[in-house]
C-alpha positions as a printed Julia matrix, in Angstrom:
186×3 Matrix{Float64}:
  -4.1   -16.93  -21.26
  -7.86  -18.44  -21.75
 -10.19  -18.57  -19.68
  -9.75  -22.37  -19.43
  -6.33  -22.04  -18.76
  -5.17  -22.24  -15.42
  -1.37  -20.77  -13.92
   0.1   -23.78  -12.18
   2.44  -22.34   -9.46
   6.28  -22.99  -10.59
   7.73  -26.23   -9.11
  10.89  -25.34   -7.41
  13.28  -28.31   -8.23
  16.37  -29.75   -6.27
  18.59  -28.68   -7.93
  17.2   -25.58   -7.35
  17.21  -25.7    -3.55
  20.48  -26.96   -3.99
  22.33  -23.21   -5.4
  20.0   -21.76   -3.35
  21.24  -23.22   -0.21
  25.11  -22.9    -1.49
  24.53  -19.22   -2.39
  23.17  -18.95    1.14
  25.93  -20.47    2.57
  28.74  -19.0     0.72
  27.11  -15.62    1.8
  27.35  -16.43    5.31
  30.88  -17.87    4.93
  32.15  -14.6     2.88
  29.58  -12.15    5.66
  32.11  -13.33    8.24
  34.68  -12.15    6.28
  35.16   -8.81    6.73
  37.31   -6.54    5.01
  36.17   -3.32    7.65
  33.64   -3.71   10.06
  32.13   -0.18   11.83
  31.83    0.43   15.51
  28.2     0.98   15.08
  26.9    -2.14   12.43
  27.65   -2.62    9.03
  30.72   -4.24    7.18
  32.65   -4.54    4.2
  32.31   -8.16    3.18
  33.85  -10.45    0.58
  31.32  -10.56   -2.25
  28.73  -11.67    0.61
  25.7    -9.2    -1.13
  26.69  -10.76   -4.61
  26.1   -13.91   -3.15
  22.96  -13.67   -1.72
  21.7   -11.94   -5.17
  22.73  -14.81   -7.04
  19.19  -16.96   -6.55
  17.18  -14.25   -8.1
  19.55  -13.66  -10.99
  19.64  -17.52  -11.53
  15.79  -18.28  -10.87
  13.73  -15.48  -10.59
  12.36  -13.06   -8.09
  10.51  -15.4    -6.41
  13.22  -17.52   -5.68
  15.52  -14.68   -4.91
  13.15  -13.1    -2.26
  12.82  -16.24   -0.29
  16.5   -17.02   -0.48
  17.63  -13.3     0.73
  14.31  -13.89    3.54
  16.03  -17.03    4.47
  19.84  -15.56    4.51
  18.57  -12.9     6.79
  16.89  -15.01    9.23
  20.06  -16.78    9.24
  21.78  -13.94    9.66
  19.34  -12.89   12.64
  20.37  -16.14   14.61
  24.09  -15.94   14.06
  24.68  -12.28   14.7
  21.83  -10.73   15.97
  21.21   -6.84   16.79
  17.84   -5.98   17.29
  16.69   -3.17   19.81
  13.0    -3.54   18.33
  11.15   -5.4    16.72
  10.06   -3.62   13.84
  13.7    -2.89   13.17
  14.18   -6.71   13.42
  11.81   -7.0    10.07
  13.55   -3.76    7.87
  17.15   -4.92    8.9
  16.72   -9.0     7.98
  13.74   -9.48    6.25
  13.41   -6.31    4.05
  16.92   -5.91    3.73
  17.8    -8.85    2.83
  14.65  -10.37    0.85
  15.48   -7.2    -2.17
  18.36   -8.82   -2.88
  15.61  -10.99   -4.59
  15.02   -7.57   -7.14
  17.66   -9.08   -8.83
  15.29  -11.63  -10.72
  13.89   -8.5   -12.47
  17.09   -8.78  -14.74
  17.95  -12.92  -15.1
  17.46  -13.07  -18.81
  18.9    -9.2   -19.53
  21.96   -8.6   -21.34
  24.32   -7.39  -18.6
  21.8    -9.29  -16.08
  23.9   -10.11  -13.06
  25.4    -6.64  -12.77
  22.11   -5.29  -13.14
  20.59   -6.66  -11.0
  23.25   -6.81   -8.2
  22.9    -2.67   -8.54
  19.54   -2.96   -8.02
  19.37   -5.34   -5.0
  22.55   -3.73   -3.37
  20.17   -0.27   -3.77
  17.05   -2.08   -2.4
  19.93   -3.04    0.78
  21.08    0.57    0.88
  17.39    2.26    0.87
  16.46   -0.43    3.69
  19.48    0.02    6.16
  19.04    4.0     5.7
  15.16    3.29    7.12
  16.6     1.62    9.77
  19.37    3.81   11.04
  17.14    6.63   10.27
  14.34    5.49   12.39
  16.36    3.3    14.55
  19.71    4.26   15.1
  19.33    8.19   14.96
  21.26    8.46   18.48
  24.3     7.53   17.21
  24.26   10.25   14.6
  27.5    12.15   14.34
  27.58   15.35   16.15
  25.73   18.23   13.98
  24.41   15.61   11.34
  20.53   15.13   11.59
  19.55   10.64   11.97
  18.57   10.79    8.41
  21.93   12.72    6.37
  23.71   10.51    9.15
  22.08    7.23    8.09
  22.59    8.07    4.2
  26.03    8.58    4.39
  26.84    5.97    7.0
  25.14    3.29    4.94
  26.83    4.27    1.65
  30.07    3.85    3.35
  29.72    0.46    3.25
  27.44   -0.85    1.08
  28.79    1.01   -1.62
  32.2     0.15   -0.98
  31.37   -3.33   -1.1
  29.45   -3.01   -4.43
  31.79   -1.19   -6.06
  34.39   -3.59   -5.56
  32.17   -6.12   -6.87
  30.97   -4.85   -9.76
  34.98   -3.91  -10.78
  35.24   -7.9   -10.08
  32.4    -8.9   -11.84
  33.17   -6.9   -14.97
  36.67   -8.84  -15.36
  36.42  -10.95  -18.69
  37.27  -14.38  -16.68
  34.84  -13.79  -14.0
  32.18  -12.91  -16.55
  32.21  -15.83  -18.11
  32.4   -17.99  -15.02
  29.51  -16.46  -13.9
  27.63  -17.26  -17.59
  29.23  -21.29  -16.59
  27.34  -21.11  -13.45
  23.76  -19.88  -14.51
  24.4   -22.04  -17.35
  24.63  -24.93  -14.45
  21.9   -23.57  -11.84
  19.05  -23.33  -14.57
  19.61  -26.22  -16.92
């Protein structure tokens, strides 16, 4: 880029806004879906963390930050659980803004499940901060807050991704998913 050139900020369009908003709400239609939910926070959704990684994968990490900030604010007023509020930041605006890390991969080969992995690890490193720092107390008895929060958090947010990424691999769901970027970015 010359000196003469200038970077004009991306336009986002409405169409645009429009999958972002229906990724947003399918996430919080599919959060409330739980498959196992734990005494203590956390749950096994239905494909709710694919969801919300969608936006990045389809736009870019820009878009996909903002979209996962704005899930997890919506998140924060439907089911809130926030004993302080620096916890309130890691556990909806961290954790759920990575899932924008999935823009990293929207043109790779393999793209989606890439960057799903990569988001979903962005969640798990997040919520491990949290019940580390946070939610130490309810370790289990002999486990120290932080093997407690590792293990606790992989329960679930592994589980979930797992299942997803079997899902996702499936020839008809690949290709639906190519259908749909092929709809969101064109």
């Amino acid at each position: 880029m010359s000196k003469k050139e200038t970077r004009k900020p991306k336009k986002v369009t409405p169409k645009q806004l429009v999958f972002c908003a229906v990724a947003v709400g399918l996430a919080t239609v599919l959060s409330n879906i739980k498959l196992f939910r734990f005494p203590t926070g956390g749950s096994i959704t239905l494909f709710s963390m694919l969801m919300i990684s969608l936006p990045g994968y389809w736009f870019g990490l820009g878009a996909g930050i903002v979209t996962g900030i704005a899930y997890g604010l919506l998140q924060l007023m439907i089911d809130p659980y926030v004993l302080f509020p620096l916890q309130l930041i890691v556990d909806y605006v961290f954790a759920f803004g990575v899932f924008g890390l999935s823009g990293f991969f929207k043109n790779a080969k393999s793209g989606l499940v890439k960057g799903y992995v990569v988001a979903v690890c962005g969640r798990f490193i997040f919520a491990t901060i949290s019940g580390w720092i946070f939610f130490g107390e309810y370790a289990w008895e002999g486990w120290n807050a932080l093997a407690y929060s590792l293990v606790y958090n992989a329960i679930y947010i592994f589980t979930e991704a797992i299942i997803t990424i079997l899902i996702l691999v499936l020839p008809p769901v690949k290709e639906a998913m190519t259908r749909v970027k092929k709809l969101a970015v064109e």
